[in-house]
C-alpha positions in Angstrom: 25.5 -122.8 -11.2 27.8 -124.9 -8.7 30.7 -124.0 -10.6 29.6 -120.5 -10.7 29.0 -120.4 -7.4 32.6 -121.6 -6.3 34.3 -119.4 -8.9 32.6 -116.5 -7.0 33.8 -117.7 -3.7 35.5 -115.4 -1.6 35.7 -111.4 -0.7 35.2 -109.3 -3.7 35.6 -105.4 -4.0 33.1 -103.9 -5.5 33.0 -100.5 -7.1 29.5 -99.8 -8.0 27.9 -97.1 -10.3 23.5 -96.7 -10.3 21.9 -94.5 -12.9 18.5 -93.7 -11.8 15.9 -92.8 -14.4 14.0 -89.7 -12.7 14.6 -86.8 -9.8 16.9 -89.3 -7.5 20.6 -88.0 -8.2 23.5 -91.4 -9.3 25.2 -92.8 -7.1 28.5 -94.9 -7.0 30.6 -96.4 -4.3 33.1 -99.1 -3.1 31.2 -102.2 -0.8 32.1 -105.4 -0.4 30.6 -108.6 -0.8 31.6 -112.1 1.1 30.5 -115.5 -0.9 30.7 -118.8 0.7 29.6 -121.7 -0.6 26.4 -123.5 1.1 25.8 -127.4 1.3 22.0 -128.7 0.1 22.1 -130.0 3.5 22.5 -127.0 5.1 19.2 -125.8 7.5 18.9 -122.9 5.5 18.4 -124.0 2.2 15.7 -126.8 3.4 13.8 -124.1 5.2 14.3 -121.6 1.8 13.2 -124.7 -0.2 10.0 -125.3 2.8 9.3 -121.9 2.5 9.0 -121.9 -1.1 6.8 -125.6 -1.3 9.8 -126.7 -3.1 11.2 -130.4 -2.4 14.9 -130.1 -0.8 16.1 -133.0 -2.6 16.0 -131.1 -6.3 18.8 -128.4 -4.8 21.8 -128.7 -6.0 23.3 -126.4 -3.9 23.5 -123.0 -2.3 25.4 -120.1 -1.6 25.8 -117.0 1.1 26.1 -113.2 -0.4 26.8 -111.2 2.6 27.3 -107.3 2.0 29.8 -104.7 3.6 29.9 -101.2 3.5 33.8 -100.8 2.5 34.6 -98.2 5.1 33.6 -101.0 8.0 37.3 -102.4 7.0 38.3 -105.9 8.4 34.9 -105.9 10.9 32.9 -109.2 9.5 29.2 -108.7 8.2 26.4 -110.0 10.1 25.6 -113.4 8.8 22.1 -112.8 9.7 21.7 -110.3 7.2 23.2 -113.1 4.4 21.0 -113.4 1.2 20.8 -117.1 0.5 20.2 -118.3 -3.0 19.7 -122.1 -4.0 20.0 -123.5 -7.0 17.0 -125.6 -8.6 18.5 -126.8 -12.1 16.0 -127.2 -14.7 18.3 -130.1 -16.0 21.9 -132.1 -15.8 23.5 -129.6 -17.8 22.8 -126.8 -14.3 22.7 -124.3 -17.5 19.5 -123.1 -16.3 16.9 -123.1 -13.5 15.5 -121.2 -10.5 17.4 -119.6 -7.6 15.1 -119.2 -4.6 16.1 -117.0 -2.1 15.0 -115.7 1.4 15.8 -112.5 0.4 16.0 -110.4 -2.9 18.3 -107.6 -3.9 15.5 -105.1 -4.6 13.0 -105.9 -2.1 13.6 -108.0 1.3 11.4 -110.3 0.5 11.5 -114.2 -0.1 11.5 -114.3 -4.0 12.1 -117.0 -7.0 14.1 -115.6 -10.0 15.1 -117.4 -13.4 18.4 -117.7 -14.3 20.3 -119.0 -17.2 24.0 -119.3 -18.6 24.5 -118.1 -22.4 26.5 -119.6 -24.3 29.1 -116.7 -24.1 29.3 -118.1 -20.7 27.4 -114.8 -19.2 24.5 -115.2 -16.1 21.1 -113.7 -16.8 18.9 -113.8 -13.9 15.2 -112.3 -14.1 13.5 -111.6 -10.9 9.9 -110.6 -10.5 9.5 -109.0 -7.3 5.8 -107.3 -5.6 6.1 -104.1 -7.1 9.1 -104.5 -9.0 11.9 -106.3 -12.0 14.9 -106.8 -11.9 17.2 -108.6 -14.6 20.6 -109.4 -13.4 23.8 -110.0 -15.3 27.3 -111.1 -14.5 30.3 -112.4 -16.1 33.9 -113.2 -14.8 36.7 -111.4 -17.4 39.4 -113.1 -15.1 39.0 -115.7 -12.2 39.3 -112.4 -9.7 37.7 -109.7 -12.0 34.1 -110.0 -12.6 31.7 -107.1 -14.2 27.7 -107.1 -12.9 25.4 -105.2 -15.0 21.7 -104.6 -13.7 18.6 -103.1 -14.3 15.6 -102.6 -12.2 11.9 -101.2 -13.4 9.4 -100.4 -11.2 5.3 -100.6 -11.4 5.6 -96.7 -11.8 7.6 -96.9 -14.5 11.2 -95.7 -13.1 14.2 -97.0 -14.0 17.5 -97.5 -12.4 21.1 -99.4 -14.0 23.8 -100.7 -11.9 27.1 -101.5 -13.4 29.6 -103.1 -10.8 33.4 -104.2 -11.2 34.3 -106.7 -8.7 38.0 -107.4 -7.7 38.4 -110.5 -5.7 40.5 -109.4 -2.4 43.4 -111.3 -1.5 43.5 -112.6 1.7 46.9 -112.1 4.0 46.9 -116.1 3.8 47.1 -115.6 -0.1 49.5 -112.9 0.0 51.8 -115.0 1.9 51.8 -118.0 -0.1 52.8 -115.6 -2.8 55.6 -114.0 -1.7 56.7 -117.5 -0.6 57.0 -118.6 -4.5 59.2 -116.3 -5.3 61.7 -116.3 -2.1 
């Protein structure tokens, strides 16, 4: 998950499509999301691992997804409203474990999901939330192209799919060193 988690590092655009399942008309957009790495030392994973009665020394590390509407521009999102996710490995190989988080993506609620790596290399998370699931999954097709596809089923019964294409954003720093190679 560490090396997943640094992979993902960085702004990403996002161009997302939902599907729902019932009355609720689709929906698709462009957001962004900002990923930065976060140390097992860091106050908020121990209080994430506290929280969850799970010992802090078992993390192996952590990470910040902070979202953006797209049309906010270069204005920063509020770290306050960062999900934080920690990584419990099951094991050495970090090919599966738990990610506890003080927030999920479906409800805003502290919650525990499974996750696991296949060995096609893709991310399969399954969250159980109060009243709903979710099943997560994301794959890089490029180090700055990833794809997301979820799905989310609620206690009533209604569906809804996401499917996301993520561009990693170059930063003016990047561009920079770019056009420096070939001068």
């Amino acid at each position: 998950m560490i090396d997943f988690f640094k992979k993902s590092e960085g702004v990403w655009l996002i161009h997302r499509t939902v599907h729902h399942f019932d009355a609720v008309a689709d929906e698709s957009g462009d957001s962004k999301i900002h990923v930065n790495l976060v140390g097992k030392g860091d106050e908020r994973v121990q209080k994430i691992c506290l929280d969850q009665g799970i010992d802090a020394a078992i993390a192996a590390c952590g990470a910040s997804f902070m979202w953006q509407p797209h049309e906010e521009g270069s204005q920063e999102p509020n770290p306050e409203q960062a999900a934080i996710l920690v990584d419990i490995p099951d094991d050495v190989t970090g090919r599966s474990g738990k990610l506890l988080r003080n927030q999920g993506y479906v409800e805003k609620i502290p919650v525990v999901s499974r996750y696991w790596f296949g060995d096609d290399g893709i991310l399969t998370i399954d969250t159980e939330y109060d009243q709903n699931q979710g099943q997560e999954r994301c794959w890089f097709l490029t180090d700055d192209f990833r794809v997301r596809a979820s799905t989310v089923r609620m206690n009533n019964g209604i569906y809804l799919m996401t499917y996301c294409s993520e561009r990693r954003m170059v930063s003016e720093q990047d561009l920079v060193a770019m056009v420096q190679r070939f001068l």
